[in-house]
C-alpha positions in Angstrom: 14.8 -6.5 -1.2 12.1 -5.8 1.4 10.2 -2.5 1.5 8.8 -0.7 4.9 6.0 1.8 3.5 5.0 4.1 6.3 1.1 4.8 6.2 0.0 8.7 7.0 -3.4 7.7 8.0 -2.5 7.1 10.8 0.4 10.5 11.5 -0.4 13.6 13.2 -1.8 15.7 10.8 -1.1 18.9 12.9 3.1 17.9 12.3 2.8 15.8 9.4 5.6 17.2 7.7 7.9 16.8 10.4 6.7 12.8 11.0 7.6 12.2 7.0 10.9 13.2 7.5 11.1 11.5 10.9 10.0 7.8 9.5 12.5 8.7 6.4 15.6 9.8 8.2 15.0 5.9 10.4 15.0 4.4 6.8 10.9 3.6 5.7 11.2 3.2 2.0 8.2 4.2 0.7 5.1 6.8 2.1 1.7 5.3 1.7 -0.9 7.2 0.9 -4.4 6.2 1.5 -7.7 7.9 -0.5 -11.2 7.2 0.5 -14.0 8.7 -0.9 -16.8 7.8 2.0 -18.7 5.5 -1.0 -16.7 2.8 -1.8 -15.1 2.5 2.1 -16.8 4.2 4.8 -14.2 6.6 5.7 -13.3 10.7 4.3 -9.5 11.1 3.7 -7.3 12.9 1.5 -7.4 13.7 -2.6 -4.3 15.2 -4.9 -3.5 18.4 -2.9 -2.3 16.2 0.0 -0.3 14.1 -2.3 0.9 17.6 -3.6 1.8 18.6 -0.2 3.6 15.4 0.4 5.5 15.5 -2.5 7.4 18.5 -1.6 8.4 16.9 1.7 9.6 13.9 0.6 12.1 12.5 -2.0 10.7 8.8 -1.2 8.4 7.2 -3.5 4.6 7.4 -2.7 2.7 4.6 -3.0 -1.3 5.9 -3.3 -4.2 3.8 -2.5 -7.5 4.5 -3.8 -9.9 3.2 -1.9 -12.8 4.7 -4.2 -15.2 4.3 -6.8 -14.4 5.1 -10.7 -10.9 6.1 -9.9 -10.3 6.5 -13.6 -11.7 10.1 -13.2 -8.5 10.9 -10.9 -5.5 9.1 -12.0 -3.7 11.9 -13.7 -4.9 14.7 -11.1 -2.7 12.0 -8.7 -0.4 11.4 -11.2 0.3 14.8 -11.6 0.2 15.5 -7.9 3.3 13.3 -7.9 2.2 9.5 -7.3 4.7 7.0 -8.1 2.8 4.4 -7.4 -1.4 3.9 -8.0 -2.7 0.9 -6.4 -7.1 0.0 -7.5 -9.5 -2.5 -6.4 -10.9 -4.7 -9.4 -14.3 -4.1 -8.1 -14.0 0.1 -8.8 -12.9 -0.4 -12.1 -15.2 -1.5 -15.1 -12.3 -2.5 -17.3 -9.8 -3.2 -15.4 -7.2 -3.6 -17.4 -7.7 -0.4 -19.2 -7.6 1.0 -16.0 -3.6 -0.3 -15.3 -2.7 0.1 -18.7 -3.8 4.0 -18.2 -1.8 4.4 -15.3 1.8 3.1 -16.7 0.8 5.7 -19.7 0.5 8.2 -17.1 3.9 7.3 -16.0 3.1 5.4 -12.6 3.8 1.9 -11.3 0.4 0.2 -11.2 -0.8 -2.2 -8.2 -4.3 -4.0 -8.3 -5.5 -4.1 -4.8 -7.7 -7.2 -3.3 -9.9 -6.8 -0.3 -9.4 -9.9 2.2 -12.8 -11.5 0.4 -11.8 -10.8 -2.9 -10.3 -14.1 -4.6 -6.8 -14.2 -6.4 -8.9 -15.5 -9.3 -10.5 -11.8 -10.1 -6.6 -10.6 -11.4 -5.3 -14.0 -12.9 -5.3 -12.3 -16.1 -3.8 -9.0 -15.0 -1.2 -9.9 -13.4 1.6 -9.7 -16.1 -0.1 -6.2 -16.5 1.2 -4.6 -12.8 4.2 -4.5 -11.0 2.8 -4.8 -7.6 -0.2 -6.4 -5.8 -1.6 -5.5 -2.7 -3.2 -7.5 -0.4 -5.2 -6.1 2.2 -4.5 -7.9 6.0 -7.8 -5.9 7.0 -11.4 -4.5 5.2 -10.1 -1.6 3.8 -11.8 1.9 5.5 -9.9 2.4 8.5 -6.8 2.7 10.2 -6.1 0.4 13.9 -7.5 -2.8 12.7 -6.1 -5.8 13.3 -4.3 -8.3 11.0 -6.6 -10.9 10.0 -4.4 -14.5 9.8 -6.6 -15.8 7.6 -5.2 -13.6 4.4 -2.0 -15.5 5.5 -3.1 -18.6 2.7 -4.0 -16.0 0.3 -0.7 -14.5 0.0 1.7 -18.2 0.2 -0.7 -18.9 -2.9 0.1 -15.5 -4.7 3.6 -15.9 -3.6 3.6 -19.6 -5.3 2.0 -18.1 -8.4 4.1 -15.3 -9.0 7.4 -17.3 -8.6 6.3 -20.0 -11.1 5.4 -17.3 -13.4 9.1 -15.5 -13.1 6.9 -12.4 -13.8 8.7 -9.2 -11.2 5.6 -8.4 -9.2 6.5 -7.4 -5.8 3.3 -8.6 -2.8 2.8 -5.9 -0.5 0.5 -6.6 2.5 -1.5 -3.2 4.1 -3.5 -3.8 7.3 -2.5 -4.0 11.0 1.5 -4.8 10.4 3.3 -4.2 13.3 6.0 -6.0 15.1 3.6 -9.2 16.4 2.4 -9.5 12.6 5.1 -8.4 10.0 6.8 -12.3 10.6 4.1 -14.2 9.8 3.7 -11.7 6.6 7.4 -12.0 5.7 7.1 -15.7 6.1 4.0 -16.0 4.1 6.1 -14.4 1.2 5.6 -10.7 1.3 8.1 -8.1 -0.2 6.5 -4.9 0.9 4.8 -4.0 4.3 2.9 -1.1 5.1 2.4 0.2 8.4 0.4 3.4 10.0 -0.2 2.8 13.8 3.1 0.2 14.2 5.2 3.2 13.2 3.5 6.5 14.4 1.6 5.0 17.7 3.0 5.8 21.0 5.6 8.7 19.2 8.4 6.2 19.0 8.3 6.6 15.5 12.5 6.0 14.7 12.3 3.2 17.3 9.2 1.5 15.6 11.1 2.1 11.8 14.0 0.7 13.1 11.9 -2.2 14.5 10.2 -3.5 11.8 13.5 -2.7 9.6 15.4 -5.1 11.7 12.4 -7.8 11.6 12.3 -7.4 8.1 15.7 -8.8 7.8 14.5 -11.9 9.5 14.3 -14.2 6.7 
């Protein structure tokens, strides 16, 4: 089953409680929540109280990014703060497969991120270890960007490899998916999509759900 995870980044802080339930009562699956620390992306967001706040909005599952260094110092505060799903970048973690194993014990669903650059190689011998891995369609640090095609290989490969595996590790792509991208995406063999300014740009936010939704269905 495909999965629509609607990214905050890029909602109107000033109503954001009223956008969640907006993008849930259209039918997003997931709320994705992205964390930059301003060190390892150039960019300020949000920490656990957010996450906090969120959680009493929302019955969906959130799906938290961290887009920061040593994230192992904050996995339970998120955890706690009611995360259902931690996504990390091999390149902020010094071990890290103690890392994912840490956040299952915590109780999460553990995702190993990949910047565009960053080869499948670098989680090869991970991958039985997590149940979802995200591939970013942009470099990670802001929210607008535009899908970059050339992460299209990337995930046919992943695709190829998790199939032959049989291992139950869901793709999720995160990075300028909208309605002119999500097909090439879904054809490329991704399961889960997130998407910030294709659903909360313009304030169409049920029409752009419902979009991508039906798009989804495509294959």
């Amino acid at each position: 089953m495909k999965r629509l995870s609607a990214s905050i980044l890029s909602a109107d802080f000033g109503c954001l409680a009223d956008q969640i339930e907006r993008v849930a009562s259209a039918g997003a699956d997931w709320i994705h929540v992205d964390v930059m620390d301003g060190h390892f992306v150039p960019n300020i967001t949000m920490g656990p109280p957010l996450v906090r706040s969120v959680r009493k909005i929302t019955q969906l599952p959130l799906d938290v990014h961290l887009m920061i260094d040593d994230p192992d110092r904050y996995l339970e505060a998120f955890v706690d703060a009611g995360a259902d799903r931690i996504g990390v970048h091999p390149e902020a973690c010094v071990h890290l497969h103690r890392t994912l194993q840490r956040i299952r014990e915590l109780g999460a669903s553990p995702t190993v991120t990949l910047n565009p650059a960053t080869p499948l190689q670098s989680i090869q011998y991970v991958l039985g270890r997590v149940d979802m891995v995200l591939l970013m369609t942009v470099n990670p640090g802001f929210s607008g960007q535009s899908f970059l095609p050339e992460v299209l290989p990337k995930i046919r490969e992943l695709r190829k490899s998790i199939d032959a595996s049989g291992l139950p590790v869901l793709i999720e792509v995160d990075g300028g998916i909208h309605l002119d991208t999500i097909g090439d995406a879904l054809a490329a063999g991704a399961d889960v999509f997130v998407s910030g300014s294709g659903i909360f740009s313009g304030g169409r936010i049920e029409d752009n759900v419902r979009s991508l939704k039906k798009k989804m269905m495509e294959d």
